[in-house]
DOZA-296406 format. One record per residue: x, y, z of N, C-alpha, C in turn; residue in three letters. Coordinates in steps of 0.05 Angstrom, whole numbers, padded with zeros to 5 digits, always signed. Last residue first. Layout:
<nodes>
XYZXYZXYZAla ...
</nodes>
This chain:
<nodes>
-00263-00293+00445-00286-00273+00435-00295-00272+00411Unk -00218-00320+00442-00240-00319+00472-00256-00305+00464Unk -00178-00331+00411-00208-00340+00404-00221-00339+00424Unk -00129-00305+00385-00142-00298+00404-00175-00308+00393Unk -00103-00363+00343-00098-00333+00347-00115-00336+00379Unk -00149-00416+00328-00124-00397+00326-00128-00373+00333Unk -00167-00485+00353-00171-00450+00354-00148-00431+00349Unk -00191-00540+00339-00168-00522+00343-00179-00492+00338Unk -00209-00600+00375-00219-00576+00365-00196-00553+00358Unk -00213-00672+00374-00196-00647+00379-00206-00619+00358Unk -00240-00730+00348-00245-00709+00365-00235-00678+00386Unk -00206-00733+00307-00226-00719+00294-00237-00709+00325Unk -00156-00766+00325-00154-00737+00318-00185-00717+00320Unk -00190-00800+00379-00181-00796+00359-00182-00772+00352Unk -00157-00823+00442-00169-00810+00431-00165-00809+00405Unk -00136-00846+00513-00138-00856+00487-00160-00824+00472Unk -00095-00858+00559-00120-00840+00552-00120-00837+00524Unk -00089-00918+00616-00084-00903+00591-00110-00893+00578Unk -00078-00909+00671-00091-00914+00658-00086-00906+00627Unk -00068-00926+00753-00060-00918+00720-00072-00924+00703Unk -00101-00910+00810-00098-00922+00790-00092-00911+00760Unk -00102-00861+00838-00076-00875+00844-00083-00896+00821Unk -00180-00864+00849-00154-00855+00856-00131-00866+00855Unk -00203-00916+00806-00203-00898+00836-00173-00885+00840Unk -00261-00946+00767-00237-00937+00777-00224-00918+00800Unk -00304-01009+00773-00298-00975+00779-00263-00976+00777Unk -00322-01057+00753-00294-01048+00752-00287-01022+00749Unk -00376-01058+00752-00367-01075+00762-00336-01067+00761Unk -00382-01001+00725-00397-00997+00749-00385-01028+00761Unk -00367-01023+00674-00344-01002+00684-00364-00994+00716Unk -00410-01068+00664-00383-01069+00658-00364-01045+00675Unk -00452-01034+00657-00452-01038+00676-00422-01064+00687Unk -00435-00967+00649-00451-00985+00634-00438-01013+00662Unk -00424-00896+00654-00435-00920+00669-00444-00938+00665Unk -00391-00862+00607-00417-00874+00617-00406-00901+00629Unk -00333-00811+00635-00358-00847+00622-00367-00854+00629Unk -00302-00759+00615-00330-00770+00632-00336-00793+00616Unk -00244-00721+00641-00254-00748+00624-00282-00760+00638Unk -00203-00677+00644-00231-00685+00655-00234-00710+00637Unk -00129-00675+00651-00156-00667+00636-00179-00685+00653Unk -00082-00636+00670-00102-00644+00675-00123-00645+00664Unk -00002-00647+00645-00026-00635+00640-00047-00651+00660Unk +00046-00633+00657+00029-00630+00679+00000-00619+00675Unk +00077-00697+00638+00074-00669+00639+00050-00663+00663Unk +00088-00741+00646+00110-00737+00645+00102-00701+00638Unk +00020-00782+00642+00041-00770+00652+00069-00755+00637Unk -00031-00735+00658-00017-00751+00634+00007-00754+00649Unk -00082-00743+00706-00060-00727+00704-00046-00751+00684Unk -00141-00741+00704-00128-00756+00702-00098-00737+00696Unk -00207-00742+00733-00187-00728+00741-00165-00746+00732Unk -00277-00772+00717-00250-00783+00730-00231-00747+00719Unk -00339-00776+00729-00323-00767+00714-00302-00769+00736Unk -00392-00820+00703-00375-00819+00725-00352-00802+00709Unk -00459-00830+00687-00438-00821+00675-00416-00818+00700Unk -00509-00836+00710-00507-00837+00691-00481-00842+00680Unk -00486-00817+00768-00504-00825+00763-00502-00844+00737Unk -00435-00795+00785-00448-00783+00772-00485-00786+00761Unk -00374-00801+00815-00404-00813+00810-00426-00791+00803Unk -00304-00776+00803-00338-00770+00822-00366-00793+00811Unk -00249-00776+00832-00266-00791+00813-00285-00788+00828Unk -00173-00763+00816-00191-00765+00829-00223-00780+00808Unk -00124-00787+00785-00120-00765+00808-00145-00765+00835Unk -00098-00837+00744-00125-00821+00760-00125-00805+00790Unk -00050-00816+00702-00060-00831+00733-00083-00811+00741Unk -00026-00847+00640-00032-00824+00654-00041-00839+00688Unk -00006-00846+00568-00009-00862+00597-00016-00838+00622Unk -00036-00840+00513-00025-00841+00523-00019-00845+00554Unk -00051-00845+00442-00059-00861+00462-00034-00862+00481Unk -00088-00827+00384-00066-00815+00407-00071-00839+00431Unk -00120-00859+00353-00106-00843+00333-00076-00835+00349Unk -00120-00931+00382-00131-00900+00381-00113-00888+00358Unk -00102-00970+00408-00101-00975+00374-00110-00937+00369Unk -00083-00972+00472-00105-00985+00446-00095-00971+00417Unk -00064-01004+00525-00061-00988+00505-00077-00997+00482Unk -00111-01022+00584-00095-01032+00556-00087-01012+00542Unk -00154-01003+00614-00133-01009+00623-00101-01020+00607Unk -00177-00934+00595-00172-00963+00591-00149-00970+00607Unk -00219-00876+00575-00198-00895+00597-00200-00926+00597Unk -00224-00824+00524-00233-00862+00536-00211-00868+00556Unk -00259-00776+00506-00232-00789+00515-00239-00809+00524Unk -00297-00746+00495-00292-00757+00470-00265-00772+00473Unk -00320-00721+00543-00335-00754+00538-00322-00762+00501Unk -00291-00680+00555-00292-00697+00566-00297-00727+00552Unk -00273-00650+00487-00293-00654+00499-00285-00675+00523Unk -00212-00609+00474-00238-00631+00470-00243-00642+00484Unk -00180-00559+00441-00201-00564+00472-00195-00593+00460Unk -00122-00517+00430-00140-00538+00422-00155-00552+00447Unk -00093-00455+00422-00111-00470+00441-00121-00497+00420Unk -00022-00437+00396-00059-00437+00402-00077-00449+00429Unk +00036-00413+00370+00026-00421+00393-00015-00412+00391Unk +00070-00428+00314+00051-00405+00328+00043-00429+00356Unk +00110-00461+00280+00112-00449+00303+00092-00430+00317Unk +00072-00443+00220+00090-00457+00231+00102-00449+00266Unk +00043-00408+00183+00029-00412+00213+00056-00432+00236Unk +00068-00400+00143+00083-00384+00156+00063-00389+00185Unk +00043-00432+00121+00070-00443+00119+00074-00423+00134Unk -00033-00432+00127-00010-00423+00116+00021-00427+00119Unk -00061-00494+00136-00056-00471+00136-00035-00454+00123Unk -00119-00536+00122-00085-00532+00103-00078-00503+00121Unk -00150-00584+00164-00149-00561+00146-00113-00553+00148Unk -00154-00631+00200-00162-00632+00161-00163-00604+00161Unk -00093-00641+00238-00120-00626+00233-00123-00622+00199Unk -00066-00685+00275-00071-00675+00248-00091-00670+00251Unk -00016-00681+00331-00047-00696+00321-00047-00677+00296Unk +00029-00708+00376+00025-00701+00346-00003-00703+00341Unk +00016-00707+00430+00039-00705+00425+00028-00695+00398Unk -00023-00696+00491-00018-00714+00475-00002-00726+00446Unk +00010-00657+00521-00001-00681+00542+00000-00708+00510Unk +00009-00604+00484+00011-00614+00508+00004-00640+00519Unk +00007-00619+00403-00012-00618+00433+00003-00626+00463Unk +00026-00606+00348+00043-00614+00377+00019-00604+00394Unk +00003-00616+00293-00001-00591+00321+00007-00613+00336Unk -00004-00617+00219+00001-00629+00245+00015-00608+00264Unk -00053-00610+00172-00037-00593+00192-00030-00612+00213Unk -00070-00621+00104-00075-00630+00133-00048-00604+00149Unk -00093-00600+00055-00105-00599+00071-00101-00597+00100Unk -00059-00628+00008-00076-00642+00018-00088-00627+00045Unk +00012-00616+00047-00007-00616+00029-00035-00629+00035Unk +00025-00592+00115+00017-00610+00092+00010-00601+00062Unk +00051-00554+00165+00033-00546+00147+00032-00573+00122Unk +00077-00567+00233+00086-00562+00193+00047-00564+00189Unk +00060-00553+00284+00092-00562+00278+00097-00562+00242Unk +00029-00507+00327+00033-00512+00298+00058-00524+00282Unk +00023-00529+00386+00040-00504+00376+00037-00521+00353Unk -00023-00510+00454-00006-00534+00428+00012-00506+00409Unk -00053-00530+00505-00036-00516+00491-00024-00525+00473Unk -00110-00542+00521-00094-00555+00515-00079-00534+00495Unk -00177-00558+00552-00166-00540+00538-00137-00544+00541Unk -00239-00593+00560-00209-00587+00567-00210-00575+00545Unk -00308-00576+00576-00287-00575+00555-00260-00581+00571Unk -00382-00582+00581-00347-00590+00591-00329-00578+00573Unk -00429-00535+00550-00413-00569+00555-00384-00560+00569Unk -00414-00472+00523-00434-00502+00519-00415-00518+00535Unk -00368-00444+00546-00397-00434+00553-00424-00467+00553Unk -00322-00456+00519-00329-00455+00550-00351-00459+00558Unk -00336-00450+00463-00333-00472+00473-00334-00480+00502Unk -00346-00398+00458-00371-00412+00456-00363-00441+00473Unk -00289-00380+00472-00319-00371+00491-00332-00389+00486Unk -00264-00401+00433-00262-00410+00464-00289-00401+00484Unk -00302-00411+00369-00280-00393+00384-00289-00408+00420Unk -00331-00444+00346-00317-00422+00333-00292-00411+00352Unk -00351-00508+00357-00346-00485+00364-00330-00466+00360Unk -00379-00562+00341-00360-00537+00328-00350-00517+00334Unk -00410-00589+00376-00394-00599+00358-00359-00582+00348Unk -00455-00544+00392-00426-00558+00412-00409-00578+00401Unk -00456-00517+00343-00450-00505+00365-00439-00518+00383Unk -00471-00561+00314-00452-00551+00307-00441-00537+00330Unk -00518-00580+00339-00503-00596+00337-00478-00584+00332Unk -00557-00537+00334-00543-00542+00369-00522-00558+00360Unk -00536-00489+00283-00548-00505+00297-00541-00518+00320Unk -00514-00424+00298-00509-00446+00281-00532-00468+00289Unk -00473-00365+00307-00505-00376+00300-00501-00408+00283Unk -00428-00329+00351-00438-00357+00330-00464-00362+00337Unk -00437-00291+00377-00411-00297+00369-00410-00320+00352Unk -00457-00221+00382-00461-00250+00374-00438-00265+00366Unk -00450-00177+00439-00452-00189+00405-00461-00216+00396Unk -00456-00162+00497-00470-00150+00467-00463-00159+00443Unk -00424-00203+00520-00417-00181+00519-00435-00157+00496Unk -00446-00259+00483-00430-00249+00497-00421-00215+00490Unk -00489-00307+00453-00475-00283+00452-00459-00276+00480Unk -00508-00351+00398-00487-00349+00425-00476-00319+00423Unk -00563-00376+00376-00545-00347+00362-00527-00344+00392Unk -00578-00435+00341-00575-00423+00365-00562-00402+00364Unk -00636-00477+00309-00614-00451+00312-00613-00439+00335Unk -00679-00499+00329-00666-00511+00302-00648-00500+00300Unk -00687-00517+00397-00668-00496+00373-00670-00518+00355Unk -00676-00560+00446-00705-00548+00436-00710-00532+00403Unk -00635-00573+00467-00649-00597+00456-00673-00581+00447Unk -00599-00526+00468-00598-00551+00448-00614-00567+00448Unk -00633-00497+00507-00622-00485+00482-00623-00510+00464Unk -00630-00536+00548-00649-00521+00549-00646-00520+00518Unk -00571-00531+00566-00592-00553+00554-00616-00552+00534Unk -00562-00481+00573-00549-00497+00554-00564-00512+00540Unk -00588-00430+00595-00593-00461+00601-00591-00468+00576Unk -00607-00369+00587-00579-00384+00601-00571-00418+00609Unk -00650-00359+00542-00652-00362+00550-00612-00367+00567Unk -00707-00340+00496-00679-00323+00507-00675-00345+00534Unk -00727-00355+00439-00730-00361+00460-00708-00349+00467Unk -00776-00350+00393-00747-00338+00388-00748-00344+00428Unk -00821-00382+00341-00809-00374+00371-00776-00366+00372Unk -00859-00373+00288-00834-00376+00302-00827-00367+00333Unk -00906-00434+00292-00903-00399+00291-00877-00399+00299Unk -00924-00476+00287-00923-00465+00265-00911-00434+00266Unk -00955-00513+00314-00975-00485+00305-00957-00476+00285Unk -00937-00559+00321-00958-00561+00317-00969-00524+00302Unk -00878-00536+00337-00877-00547+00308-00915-00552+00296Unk -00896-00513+00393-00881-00503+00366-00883-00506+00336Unk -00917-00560+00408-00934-00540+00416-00922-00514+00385Unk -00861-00588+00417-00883-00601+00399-00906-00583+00399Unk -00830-00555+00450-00824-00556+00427-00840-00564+00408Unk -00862-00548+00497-00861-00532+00482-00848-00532+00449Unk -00857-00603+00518-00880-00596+00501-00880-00574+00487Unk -00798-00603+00520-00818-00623+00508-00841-00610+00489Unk -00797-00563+00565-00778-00567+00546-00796-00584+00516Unk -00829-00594+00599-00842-00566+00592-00825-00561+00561Unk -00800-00633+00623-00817-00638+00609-00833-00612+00596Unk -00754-00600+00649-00747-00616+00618-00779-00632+00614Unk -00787-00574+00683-00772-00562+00670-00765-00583+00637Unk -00799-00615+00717-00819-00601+00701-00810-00586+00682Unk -00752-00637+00738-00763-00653+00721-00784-00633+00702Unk -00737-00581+00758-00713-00592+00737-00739-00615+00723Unk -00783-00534+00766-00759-00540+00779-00751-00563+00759Unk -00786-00464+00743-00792-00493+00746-00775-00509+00756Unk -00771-00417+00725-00776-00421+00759-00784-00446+00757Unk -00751-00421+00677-00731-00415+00692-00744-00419+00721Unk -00784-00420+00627-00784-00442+00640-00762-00445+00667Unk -00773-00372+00594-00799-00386+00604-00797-00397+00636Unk -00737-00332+00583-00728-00349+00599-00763-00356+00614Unk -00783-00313+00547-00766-00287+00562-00756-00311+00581Unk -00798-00307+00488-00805-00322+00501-00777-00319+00518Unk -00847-00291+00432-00815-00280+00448-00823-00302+00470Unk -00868-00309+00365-00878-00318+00397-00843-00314+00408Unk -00889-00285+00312-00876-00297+00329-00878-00289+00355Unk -00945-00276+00293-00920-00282+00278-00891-00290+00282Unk -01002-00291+00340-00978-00269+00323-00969-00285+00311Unk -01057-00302+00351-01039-00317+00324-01018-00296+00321Unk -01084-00301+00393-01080-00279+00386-01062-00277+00358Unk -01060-00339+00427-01089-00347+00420-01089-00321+00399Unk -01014-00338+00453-01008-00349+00417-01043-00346+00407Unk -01016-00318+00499-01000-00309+00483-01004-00314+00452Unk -01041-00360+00517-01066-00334+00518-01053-00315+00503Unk -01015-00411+00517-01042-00401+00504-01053-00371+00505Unk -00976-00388+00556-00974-00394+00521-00989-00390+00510Unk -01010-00381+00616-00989-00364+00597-00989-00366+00567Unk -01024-00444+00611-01047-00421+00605-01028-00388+00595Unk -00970-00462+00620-00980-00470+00586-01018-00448+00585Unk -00960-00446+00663-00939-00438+00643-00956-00437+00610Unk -01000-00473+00695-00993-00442+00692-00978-00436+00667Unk -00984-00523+00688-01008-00516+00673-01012-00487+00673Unk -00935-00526+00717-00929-00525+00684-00953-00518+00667Unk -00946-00515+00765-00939-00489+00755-00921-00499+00716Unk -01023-00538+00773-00985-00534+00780-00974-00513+00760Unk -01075-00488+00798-01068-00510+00768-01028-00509+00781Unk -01103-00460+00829-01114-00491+00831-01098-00507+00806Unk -01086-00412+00824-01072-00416+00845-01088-00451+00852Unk -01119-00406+00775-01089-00399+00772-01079-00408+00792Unk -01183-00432+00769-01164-00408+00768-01136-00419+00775Unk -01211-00475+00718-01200-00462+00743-01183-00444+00746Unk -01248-00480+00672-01259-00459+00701-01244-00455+00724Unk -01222-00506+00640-01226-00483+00629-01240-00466+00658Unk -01201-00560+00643-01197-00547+00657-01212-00511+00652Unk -01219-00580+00598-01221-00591+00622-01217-00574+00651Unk -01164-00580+00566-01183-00582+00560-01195-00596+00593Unk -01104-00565+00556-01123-00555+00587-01148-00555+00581Unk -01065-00569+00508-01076-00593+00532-01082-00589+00560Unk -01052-00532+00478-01032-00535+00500-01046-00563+00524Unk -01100-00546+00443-01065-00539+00434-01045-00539+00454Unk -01144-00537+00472-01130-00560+00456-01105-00562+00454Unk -01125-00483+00477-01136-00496+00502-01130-00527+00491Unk -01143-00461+00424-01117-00463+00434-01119-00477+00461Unk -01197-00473+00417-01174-00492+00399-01145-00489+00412Unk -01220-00451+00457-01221-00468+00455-01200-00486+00444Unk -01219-00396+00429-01198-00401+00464-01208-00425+00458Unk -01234-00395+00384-01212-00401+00389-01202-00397+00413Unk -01287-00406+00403-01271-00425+00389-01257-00421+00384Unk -01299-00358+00434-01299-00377+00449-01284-00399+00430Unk -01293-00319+00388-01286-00322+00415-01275-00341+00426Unk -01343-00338+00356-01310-00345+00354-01301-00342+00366Unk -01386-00330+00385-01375-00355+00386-01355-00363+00376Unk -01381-00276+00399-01370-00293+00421-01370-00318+00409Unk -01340-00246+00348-01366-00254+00366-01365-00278+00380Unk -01286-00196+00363-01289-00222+00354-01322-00220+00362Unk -01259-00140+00379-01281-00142+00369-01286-00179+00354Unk -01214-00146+00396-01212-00152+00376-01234-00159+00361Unk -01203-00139+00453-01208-00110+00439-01205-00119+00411Unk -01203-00202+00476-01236-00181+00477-01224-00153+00457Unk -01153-00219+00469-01179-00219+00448-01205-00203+00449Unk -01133-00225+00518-01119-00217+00495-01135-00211+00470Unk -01174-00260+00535-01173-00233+00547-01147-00224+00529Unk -01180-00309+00533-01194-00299+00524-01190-00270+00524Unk -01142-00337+00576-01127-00342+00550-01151-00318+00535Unk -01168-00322+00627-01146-00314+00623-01134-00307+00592Unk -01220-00342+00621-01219-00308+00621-01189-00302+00619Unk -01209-00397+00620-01216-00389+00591-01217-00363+00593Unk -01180-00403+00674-01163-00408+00655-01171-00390+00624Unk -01209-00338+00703-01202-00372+00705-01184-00379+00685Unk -01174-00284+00742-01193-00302+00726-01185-00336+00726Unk -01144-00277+00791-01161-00273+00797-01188-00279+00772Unk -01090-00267+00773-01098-00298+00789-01131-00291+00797Unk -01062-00266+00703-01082-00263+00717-01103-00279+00747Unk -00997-00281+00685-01027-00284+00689-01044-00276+00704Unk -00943-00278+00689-00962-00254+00690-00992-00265+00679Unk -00895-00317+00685-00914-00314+00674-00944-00304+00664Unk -00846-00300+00700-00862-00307+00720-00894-00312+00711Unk -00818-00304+00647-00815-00324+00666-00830-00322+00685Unk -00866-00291+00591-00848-00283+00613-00843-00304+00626Unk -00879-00284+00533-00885-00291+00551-00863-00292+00572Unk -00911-00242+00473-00888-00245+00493-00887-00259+00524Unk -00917-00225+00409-00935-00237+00425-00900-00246+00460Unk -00928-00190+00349-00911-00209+00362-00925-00207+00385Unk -00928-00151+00310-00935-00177+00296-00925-00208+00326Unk -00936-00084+00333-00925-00109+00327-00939-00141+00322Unk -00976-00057+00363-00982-00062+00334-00957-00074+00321Unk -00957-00045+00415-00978-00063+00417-00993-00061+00383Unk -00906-00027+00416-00906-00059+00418-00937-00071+00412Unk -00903+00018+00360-00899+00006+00386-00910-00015+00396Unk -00848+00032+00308-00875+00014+00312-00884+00001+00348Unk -00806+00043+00290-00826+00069+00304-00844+00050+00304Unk -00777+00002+00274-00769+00026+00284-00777+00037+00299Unk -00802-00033+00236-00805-00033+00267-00801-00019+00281Unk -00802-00054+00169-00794-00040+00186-00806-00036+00210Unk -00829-00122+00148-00839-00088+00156-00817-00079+00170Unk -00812-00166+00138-00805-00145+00113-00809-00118+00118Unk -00827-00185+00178-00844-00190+00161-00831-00175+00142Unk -00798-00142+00215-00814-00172+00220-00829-00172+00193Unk -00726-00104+00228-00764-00119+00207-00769-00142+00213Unk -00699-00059+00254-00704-00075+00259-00738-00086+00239Unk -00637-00023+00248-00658-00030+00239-00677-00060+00250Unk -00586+00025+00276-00595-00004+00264-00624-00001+00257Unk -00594+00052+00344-00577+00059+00314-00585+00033+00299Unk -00609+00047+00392-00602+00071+00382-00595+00075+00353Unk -00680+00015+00399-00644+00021+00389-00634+00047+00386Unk -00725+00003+00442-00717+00018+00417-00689+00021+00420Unk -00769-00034+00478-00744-00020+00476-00739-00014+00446Unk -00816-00061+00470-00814-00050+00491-00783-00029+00497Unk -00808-00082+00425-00828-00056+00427-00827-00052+00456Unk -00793-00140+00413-00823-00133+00425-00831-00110+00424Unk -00744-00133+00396-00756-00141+00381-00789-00139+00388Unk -00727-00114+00454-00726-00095+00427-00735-00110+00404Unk -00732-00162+00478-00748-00134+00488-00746-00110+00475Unk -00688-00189+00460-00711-00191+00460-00739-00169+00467Unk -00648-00155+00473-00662-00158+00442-00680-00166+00437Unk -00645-00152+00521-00647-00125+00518-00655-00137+00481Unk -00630-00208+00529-00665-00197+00536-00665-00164+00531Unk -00580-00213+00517-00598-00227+00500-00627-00224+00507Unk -00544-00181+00536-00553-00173+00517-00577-00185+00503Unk -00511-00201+00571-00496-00205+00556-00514-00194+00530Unk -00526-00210+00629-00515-00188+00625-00505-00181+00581Unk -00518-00273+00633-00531-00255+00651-00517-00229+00638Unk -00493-00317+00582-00498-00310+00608-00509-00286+00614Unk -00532-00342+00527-00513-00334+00545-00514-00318+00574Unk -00574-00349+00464-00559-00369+00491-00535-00341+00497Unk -00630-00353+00438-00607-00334+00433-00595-00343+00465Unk -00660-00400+00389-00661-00396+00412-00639-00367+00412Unk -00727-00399+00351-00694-00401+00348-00689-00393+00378Unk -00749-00439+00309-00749-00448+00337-00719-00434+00342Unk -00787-00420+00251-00766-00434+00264-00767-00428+00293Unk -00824-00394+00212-00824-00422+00231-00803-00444+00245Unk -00779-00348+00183-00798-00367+00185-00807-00396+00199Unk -00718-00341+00210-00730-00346+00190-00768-00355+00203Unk -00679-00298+00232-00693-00304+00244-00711-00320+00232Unk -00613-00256+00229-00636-00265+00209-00652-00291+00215Unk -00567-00200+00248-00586-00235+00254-00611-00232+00239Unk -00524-00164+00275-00536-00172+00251-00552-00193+00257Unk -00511-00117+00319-00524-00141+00315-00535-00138+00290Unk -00470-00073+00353-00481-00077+00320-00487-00106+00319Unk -00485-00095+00412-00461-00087+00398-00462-00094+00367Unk -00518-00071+00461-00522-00092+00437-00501-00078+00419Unk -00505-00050+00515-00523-00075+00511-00514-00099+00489Unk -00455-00019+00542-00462-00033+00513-00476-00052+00520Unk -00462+00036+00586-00459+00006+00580-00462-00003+00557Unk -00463+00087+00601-00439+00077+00583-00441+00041+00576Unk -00536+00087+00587-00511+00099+00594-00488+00094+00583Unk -00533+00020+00551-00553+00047+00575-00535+00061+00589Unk -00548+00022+00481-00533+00029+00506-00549+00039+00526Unk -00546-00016+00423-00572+00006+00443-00540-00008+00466Unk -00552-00025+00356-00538-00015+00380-00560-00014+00400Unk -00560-00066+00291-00565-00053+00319-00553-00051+00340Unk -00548-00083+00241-00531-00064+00253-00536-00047+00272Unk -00612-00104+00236-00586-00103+00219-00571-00072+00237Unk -00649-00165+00244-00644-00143+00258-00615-00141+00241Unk -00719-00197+00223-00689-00183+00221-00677-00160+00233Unk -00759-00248+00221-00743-00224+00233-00724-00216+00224Unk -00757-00277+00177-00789-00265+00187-00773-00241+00203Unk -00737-00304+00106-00739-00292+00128-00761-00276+00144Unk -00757-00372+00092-00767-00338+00092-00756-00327+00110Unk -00708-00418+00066-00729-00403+00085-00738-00385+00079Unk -00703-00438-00002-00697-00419+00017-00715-00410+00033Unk -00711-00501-00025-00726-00463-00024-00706-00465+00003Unk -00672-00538-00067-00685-00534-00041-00691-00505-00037Unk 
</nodes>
C-alpha cells in the first residue's frame, strides 16, 4: 500500500505572545487530500496554527512546508492556501458570481475562463441559480457555501477553515457538516479544519490532532480518538466518560494484567506490564453507553448491583445516575431508548444491576492528564 504524500508540515514550532505559550514545539504531518481536523478548547493553540500555516503569523522557532516548500518567509498571499472564516467575510454589497469571481480578477484569467470556473465551482457547492443574488437574500448555509467557493475557486492546496460552521445554528450546522465533507472528497483538496465541536471533528476527519495548552496530545483517527484515548485529557475532552480508581493487582503472562477497579472489582487488561507495576495506583474511565442496566444479573465479564440515584430523558437516549453498591462509587450510564425500556422506564430508588465487559474499560498509567 503507497504511502500518503505528505502536503503540510510543521516541525518543532513555537510562537509565544509575550509570556504566553501558544505553540509548544509542534510536530504534525498533514497528508495529501485529507480532511484533517485540530480539536480543543479556547485558548489551546489551535487558531494560532492555523493562522501560522496561512501567513498570517510566523513562529518563533521551527519550520513550517506545504508542498516540500519551506514557508518561513513566505507571506500569506504566495502561499499555496486559501482561508475561510467563521463570519465568513463576504462581500454584502456583490452578488454571489462578483463574490466567488473576485479572488481571480488579479489572475489575469479571460473572461470566459473566468466565468467557467466561477461556474464550475458554483456547481460544486450547489448555487447554481443563484449567481445574481446578493448576500443579505441567501440563508446563512448558502452564505457559508458562497464563502467556500470563492475560497477554493482559486484551486489552492489546501483549504484552512477557521471554526466554519460555529454561527449556525444546530440543524444547519450538522447539515453543513455533510456537505462540506462531500464538497471535500469531490475536489480533492486538503482541508485542515480548526475547530471546539467534538462532533463536528468526528464525523467529518479522516484524522484528528487533540491539543491542549499549545501541544498536541494525540493524532489519530475519530474512531481511535474516542475509542482510544491516550491520556485523561483526551478522554475528558471527547464524549462522556466515568473515571475510576484502580490499583494494579499482578502482572500475567501472555500479555494480560489484572486491576482491582473501584465499584467493579477484578478486570483484565490485554497488555503485559512490568512486575514491578504491581500495587501502583491509576485511572481507568469507560464510556457511559458501554454499561448496561438490567433488572437480572447477567453473564457480563463484571456484573454488579447498584441503585438508581437519578434519571434524565434525553430523547434518543436516557441517562441514569447509579450509585454501586457497598462503595461510593457514581457512574453515568446512557441507554438508548428502544421502545421496550421507554415501556419499562427506570426511576429513582430502583435497584439494578451494572453489567460490563473487560474490553470496554480504558487504562491509564502514571500522570495521564496531559
Amino acid at each position: 500500500m503507497t504511502e500518503p504524500a505528505a502536503l503540510v508540515e510543521l516541525q518543532h514550532v513555537n510562537k509565544k505572545f509575550g509570556d504566553f505559550v501558544a505553540l509548544d514545539n509542534i510536530n504534525l504531518t498533514i497528508n495529501q487530500g485529507e480532511f484533517f481536523s485540530v480539536l480543543g478548547p479556547s485558548g489551546c493553540g489551535k487558531s494560532t496554527m492555523l493562522r501560522l500555516i496561512a501567513g498570517l503569523e510566523f513562529s518563533d522557532s521551527g519550520s513550517l512546508f506545504i508542498d516540500g516548500k519551506n514557508m518561513d518567509a513566505v507571506p500569506a498571499y504566495r502561499r499555496p492556501c486559501n482561508m475561510v472564516f467563521q463570519n465568513y467575510a463576504i462581500f454584502p454589497h456583490l452578488t454571489v458570481t462578483e463574490n466567488v469571481a473576485y479572488g481571480l480578477r488579479g489572475e489575469g484569467l479571460q473572461k470566459s475562463e473566468l466565468r467557467e470556473r466561477v461556474q464550475e465551482m458554483l456547481a460544486a457547492v450547489q448555487l447554481i441559480g443563484m449567481e445574481s443574488r446578493k448576500p443579505d437574500q441567501l440563508s446563512g448555509g448558502q452564505r457559508q457555501r458562497v464563502a467556500l467557493a470563492r475560497a477554493l475557486v482559486r484551486r489552492p492546496k489546501v483549504l484552512l477553515l477557521d471554526e466554519p460552521l460555529g454561527a449556525l445554528d444546530k440543524t444547519l450546522r450538522e447539515d453543513m457538516q455533510q456537505e462540506l465533507r462531500k464538497l471535500q472528497q469531490s475536489v480533492g483538496i486538503t482541508f485542515i479544519l480548526v475547530t471546539h465541536d467534538q462532533e463536528e471533528a468526528l464525523s467529518m476527519s479522516d484524522r484528528i490532532a487533540v491539543m491542549s495548552a499549545g501541544r498536541i496530545l494525540q493524532i489519530a483517527t475519530p474512531r481511535d480518538i474516542y475509542e482510544k484515548p491516550n491520556c485523561t485529557h483526551v478522554a475528558r475532552f471527547i464524549g462522556d466518560m466515568n473515571f475510576l480508581s484502580a490499583v494494579t493487582e499482578a502482572v500475567h503472562e501472555r500479555g494480560r494484567t489484572s486491576v482491582a477497579v473501584d465499584g467493579f472489582g477484578k478486570i483484565d487488561f490485554v497488555e503485559k506490564l512490568t512486575a514491578e507495576s504491581a500495587g501502583l495506583t491509576h485511572n481507568v474511565a469507560v464510556r457511559p453507553e458501554k454499561i448496561r442496566l438490567s433488572n437480572e444479573q447477567t453473564n457480563s465479564d463484571v456484573c454488579v448491583s447498584g441503585v438508581v440515584v437519578s434519571s434524565s430523558y434525553w430523547g434518543d437516549q436516557s441517562q441514569y445516575q447509579v450509585v454501586i453498591d457497598d462503595c461510593e462509587v457514581t457512574l453515568t450510564v446512557a441507554a438508548h431508548n428502544s421502545s421496550d425500556s421507554l415501556n419499562n422506564p427506570l426511576h429513582s430508588g430502583d435497584r439494578v444491576w451494572v453489567s460490563a465487559n473487560h474490553s470496554a474499560f480504558i487504562r491509564f498509567s502514571g500522570d495521564s492528564s496531559a
